[in-house]
TORKOL-4160 file (C-alpha; in steps of 0.2 Angstrom, whole numbers, padded with zeros to 4 digits, m for minus):
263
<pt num="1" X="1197" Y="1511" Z="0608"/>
<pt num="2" X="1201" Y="1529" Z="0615"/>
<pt num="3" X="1214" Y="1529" Z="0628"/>
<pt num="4" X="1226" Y="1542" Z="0637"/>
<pt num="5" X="1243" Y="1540" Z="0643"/>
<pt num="6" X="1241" Y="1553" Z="0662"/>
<pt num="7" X="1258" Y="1558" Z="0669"/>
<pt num="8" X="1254" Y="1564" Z="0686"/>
<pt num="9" X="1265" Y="1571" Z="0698"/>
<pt num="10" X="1276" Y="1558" Z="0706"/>
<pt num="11" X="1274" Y="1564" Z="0726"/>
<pt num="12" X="1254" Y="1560" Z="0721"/>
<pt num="13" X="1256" Y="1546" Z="0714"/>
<pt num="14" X="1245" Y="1536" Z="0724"/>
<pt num="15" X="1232" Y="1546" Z="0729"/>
<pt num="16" X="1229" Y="1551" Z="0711"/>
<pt num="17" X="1230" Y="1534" Z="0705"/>
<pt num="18" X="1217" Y="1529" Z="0718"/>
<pt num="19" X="1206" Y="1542" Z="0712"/>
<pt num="20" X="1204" Y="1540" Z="0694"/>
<pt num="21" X="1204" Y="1521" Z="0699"/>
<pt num="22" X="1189" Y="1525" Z="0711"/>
<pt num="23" X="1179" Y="1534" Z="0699"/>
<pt num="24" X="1184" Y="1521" Z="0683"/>
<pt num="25" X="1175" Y="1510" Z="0698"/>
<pt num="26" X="1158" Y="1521" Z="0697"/>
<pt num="27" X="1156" Y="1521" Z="0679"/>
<pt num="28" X="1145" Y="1507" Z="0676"/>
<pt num="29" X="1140" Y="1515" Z="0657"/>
<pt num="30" X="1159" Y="1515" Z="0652"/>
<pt num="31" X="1171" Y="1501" Z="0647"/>
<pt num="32" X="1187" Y="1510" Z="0655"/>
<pt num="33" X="1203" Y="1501" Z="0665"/>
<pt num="34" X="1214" Y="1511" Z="0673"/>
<pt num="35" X="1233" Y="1504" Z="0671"/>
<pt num="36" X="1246" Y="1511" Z="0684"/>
<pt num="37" X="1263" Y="1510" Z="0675"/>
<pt num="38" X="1274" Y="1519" Z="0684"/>
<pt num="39" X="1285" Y="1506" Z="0692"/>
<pt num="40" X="1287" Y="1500" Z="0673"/>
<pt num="41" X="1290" Y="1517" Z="0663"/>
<pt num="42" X="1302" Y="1527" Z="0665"/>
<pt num="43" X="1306" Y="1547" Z="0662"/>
<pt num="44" X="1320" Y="1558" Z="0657"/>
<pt num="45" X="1319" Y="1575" Z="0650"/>
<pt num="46" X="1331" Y="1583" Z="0639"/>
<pt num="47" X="1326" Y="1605" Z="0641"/>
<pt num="48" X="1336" Y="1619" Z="0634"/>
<pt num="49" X="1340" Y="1629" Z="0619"/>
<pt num="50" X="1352" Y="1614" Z="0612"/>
<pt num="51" X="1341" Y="1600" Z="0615"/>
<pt num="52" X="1332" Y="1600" Z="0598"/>
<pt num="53" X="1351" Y="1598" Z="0591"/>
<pt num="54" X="1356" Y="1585" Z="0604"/>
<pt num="55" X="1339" Y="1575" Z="0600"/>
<pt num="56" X="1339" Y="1576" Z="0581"/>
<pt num="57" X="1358" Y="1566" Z="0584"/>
<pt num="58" X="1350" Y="1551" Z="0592"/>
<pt num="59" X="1332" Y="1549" Z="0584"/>
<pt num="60" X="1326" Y="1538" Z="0573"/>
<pt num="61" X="1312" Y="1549" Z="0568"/>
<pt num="62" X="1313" Y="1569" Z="0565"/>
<pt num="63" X="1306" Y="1577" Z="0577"/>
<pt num="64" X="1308" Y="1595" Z="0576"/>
<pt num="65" X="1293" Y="1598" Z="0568"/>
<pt num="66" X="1283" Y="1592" Z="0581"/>
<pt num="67" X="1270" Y="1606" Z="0591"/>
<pt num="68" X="1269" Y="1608" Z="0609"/>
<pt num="69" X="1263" Y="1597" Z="0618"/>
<pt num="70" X="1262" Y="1583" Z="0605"/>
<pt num="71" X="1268" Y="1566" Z="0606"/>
<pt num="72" X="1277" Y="1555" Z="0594"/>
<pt num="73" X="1286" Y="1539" Z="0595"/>
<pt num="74" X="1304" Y="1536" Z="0592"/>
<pt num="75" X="1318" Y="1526" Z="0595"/>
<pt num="76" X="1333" Y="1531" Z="0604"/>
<pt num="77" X="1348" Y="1521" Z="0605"/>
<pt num="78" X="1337" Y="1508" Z="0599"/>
<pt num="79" X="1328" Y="1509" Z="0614"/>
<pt num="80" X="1308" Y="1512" Z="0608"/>
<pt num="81" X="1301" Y="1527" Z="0617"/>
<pt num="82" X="1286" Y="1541" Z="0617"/>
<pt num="83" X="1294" Y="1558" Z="0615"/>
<pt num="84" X="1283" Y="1573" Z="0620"/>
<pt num="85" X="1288" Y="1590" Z="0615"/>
<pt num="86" X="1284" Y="1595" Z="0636"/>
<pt num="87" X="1294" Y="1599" Z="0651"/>
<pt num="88" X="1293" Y="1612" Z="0665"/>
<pt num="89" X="1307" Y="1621" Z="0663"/>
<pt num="90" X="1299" Y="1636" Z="0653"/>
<pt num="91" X="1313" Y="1631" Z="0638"/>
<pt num="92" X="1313" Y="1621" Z="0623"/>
<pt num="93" X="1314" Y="1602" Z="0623"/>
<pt num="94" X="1306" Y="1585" Z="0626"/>
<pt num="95" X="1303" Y="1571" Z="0640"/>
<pt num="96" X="1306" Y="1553" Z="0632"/>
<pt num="97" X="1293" Y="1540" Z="0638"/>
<pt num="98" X="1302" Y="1519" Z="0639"/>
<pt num="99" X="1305" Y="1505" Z="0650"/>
<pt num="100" X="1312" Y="1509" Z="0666"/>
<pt num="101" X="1324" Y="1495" Z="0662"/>
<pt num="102" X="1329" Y="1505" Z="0646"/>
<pt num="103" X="1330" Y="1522" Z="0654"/>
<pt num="104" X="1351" Y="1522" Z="0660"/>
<pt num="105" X="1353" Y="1515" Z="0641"/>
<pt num="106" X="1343" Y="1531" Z="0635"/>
<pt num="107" X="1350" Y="1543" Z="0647"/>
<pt num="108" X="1369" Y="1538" Z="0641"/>
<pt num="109" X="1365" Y="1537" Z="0626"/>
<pt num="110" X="1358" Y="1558" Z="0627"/>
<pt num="111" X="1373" Y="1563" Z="0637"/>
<pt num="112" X="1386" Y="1556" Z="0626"/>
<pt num="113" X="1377" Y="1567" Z="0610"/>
<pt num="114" X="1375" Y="1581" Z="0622"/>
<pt num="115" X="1395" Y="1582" Z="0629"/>
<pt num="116" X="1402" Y="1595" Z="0617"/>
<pt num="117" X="1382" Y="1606" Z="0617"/>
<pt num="118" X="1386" Y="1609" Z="0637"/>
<pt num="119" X="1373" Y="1597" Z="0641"/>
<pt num="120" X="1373" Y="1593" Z="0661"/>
<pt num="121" X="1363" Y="1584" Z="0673"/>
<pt num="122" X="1351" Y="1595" Z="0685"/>
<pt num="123" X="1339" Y="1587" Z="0699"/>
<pt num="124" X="1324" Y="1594" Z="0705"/>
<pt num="125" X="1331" Y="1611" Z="0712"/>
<pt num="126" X="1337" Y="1618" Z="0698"/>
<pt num="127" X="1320" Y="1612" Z="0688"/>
<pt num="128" X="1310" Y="1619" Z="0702"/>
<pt num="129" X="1320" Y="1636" Z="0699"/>
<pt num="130" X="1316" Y="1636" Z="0681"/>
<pt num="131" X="1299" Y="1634" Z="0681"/>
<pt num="132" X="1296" Y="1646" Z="0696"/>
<pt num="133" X="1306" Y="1660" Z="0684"/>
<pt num="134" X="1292" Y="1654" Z="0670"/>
<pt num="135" X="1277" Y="1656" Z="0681"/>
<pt num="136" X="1273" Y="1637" Z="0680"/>
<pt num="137" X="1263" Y="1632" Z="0698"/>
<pt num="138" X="1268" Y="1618" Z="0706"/>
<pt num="139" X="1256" Y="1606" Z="0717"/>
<pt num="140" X="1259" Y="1609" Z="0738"/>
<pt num="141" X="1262" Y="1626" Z="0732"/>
<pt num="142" X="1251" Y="1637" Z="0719"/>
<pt num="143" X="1238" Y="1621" Z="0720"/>
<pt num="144" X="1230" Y="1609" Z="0729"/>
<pt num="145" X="1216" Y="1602" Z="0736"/>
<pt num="146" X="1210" Y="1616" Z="0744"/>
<pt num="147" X="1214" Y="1630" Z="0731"/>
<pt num="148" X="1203" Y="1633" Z="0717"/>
<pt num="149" X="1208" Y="1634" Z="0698"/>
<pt num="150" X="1204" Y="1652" Z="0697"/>
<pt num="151" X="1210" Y="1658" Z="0713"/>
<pt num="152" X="1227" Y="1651" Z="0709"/>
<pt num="153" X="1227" Y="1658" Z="0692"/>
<pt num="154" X="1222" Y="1641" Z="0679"/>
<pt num="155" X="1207" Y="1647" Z="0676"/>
<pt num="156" X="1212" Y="1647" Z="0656"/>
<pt num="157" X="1212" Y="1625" Z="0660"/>
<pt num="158" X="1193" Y="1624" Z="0665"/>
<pt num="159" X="1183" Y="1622" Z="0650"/>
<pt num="160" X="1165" Y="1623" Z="0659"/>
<pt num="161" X="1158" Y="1622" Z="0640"/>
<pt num="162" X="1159" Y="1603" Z="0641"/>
<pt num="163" X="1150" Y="1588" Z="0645"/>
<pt num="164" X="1147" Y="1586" Z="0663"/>
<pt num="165" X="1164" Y="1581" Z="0673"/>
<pt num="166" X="1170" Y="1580" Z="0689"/>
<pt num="167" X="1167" Y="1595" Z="0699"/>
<pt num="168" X="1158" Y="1606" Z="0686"/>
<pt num="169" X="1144" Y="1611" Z="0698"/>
<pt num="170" X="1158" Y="1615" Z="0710"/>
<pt num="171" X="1167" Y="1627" Z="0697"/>
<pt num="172" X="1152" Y="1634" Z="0690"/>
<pt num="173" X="1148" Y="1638" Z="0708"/>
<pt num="174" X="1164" Y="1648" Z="0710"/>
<pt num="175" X="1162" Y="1656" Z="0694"/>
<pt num="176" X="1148" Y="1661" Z="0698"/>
<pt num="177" X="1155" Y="1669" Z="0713"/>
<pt num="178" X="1169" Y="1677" Z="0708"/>
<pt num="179" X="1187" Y="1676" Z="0711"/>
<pt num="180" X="1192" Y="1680" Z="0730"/>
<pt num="181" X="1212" Y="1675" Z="0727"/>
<pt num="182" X="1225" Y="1682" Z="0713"/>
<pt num="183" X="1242" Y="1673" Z="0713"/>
<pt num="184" X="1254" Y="1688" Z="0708"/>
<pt num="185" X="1271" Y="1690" Z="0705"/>
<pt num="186" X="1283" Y="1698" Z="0716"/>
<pt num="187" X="1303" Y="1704" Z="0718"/>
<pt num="188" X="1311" Y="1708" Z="0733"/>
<pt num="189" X="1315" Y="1727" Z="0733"/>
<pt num="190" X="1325" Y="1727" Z="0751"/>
<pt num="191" X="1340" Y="1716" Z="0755"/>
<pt num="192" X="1334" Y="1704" Z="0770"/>
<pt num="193" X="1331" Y="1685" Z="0763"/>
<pt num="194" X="1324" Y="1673" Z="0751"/>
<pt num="195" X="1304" Y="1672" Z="0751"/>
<pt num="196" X="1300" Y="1655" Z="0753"/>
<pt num="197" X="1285" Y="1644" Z="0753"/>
<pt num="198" X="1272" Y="1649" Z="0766"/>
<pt num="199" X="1280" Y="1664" Z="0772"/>
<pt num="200" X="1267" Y="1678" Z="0776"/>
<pt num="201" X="1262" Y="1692" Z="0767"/>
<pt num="202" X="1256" Y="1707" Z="0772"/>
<pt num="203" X="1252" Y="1725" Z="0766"/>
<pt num="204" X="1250" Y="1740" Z="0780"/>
<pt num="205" X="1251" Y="1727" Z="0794"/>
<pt num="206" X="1238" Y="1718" Z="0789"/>
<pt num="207" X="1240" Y="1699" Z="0784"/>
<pt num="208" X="1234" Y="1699" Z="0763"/>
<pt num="209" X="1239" Y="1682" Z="0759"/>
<pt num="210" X="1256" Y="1668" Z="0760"/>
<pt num="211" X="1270" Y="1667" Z="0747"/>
<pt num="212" X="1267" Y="1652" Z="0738"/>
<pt num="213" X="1283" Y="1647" Z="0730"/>
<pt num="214" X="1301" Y="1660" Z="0731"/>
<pt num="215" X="1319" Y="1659" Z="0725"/>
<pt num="216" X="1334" Y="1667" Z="0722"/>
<pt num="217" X="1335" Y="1667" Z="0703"/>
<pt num="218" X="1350" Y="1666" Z="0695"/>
<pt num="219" X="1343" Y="1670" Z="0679"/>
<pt num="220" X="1336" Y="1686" Z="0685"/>
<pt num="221" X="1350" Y="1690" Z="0698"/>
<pt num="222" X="1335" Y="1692" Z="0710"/>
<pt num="223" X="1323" Y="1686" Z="0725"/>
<pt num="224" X="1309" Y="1683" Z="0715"/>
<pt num="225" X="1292" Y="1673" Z="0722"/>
<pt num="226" X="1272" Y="1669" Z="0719"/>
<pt num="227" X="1261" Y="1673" Z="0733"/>
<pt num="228" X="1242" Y="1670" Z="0733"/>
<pt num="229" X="1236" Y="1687" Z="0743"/>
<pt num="230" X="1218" Y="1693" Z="0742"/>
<pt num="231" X="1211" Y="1702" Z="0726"/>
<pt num="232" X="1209" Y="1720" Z="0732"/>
<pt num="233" X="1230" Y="1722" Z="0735"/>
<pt num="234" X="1235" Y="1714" Z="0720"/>
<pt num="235" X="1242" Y="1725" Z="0706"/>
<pt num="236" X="1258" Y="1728" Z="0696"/>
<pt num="237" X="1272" Y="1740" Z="0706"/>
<pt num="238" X="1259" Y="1739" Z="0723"/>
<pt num="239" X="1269" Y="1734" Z="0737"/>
<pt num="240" X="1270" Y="1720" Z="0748"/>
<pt num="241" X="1279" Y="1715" Z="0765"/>
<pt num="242" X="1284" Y="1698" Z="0766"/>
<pt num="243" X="1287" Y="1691" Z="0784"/>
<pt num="244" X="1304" Y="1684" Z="0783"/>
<pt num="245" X="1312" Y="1677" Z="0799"/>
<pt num="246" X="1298" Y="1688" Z="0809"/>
<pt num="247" X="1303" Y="1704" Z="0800"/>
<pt num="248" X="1292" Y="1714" Z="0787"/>
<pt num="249" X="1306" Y="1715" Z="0768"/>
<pt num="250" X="1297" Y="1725" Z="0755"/>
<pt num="251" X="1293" Y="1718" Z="0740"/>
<pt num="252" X="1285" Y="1726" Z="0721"/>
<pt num="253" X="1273" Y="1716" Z="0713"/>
<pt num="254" X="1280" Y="1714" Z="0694"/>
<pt num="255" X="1275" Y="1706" Z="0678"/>
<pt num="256" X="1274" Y="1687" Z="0676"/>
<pt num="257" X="1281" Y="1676" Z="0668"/>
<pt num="258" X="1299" Y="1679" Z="0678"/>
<pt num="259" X="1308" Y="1675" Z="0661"/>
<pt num="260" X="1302" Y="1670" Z="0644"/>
<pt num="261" X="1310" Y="1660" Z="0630"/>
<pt num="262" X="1316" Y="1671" Z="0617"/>
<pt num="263" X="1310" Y="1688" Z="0624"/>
């Protein structure tokens, strides 16, 4: 039968597990089981410009052809594993899919064939940085629960042209509407602090919005952020004021993404 492997993110786990597992519950007409293997798989992502040479080291199968967003299996030190040409960083690579008791051999294994191509460990700082400077959203930031797909921008995800689905009639409805929201890009042009999540934004005094996610990026050598601010203000090179530490720092809305692999 049909089935799909969902990799949701972790601080959601249960809830989103609960849903799908609720709504499996309601569908009489369909044959469908929901498995939650999270405390039996295990991740680990290998990003960067290097990683398809450090990968084609230890796989058992070739791999770089493979598209975006496709999945292949593979064995890496012997270790059998699903390899998906994905990440969030905004750079090249793949995030290997095995046994959560397999993962330390699979993760020695990748940086031992990665030691002389500069690979290094990073934690979710440093990955948070790097998709904030590719214009990826993150949930509890550019989405949630209360934020519509095309307020925040993902409207390009929605495909209203399909069969009937969760919250269709919802989204057609907003359509329908219009969008109210843009999520824009935005660099500080004013020396006075990193934007960070929340903070308030404002244009003439007035409030317009709340940054959404910020940073100091060390790519760009700038304080760089998203905020969600109402339609009418939003624009490339219009300014913005962001509220930082009860003071109004000027900020110029730029072009998104941030940085972009290659250009």
């Amino acid at each position: 039968g049909v089935g799909y492997f969902v990799v949701i993110n972790a601080s959601n786990t249960d809830k989103d597990v609960s849903w799908l597992q609720e709504q499996a519950g309601k569908r009489n007409d369909l044959a469908v089981q929901v498995d939650h293997l999270s405390d039996t798989m295990g991740m680990i992502a290998i990003q960067g410009p290097n990683a398809a040479s450090i990968v084609a080291k230890l796989s058992s199968v070739d791999l770089s052809d493979m598209e975006s967003f496709s999945m292949r299996e593979t064995q890496i030190a012997d270790v059998t594993c699903m390899a998906g040409r994905t990440g969030y960083t905004g750079e090249d690579g793949w995030e290997f899919y095995c046994p959560v008791d397999d993962s330390a051999q699979v993760w020695d294994a990748l940086m031992a064939a990665g030691q002389d191509e500069g690979l290094r460990p990073i934690g979710l700082g440093a990955r948070d940085t790097l998709r904030l400077e590719a214009r990826m959203p993150l949930y509890g930031n550019e989405m949630n629960d209360e934020i519509n797909p095309y307020d925040a921008g993902l409207g390009w995800a929605v495909k209203l042209d399909r069969d009937d689905f969760v919250g269709r009639e919802a989204l057609l409805a907003v359509r329908e509407r219009g969008v109210n929201k843009r999520t824009v890009g935005f660099k500080m042009v004013e020396r006075g602090g990193v934007p960070r999540s929340h903070y308030e934004v404002q244009v003439d005094g007035k409030v317009v919005g709340f940054v959404t996610s910020g940073t100091a990026s060390p790519t760009l050598a700038e304080n760089i952020g998203l905020a969600m601010i109402d339609k009418a203000y939003a624009g490339v090179g219009k300014p913005l004021d962001i509220m930082i530490r009860g003071k109004a720092v000027r900020a110029e809305q730029i072009k998104t993404p941030f940085y972009k692999r290659g250009a």
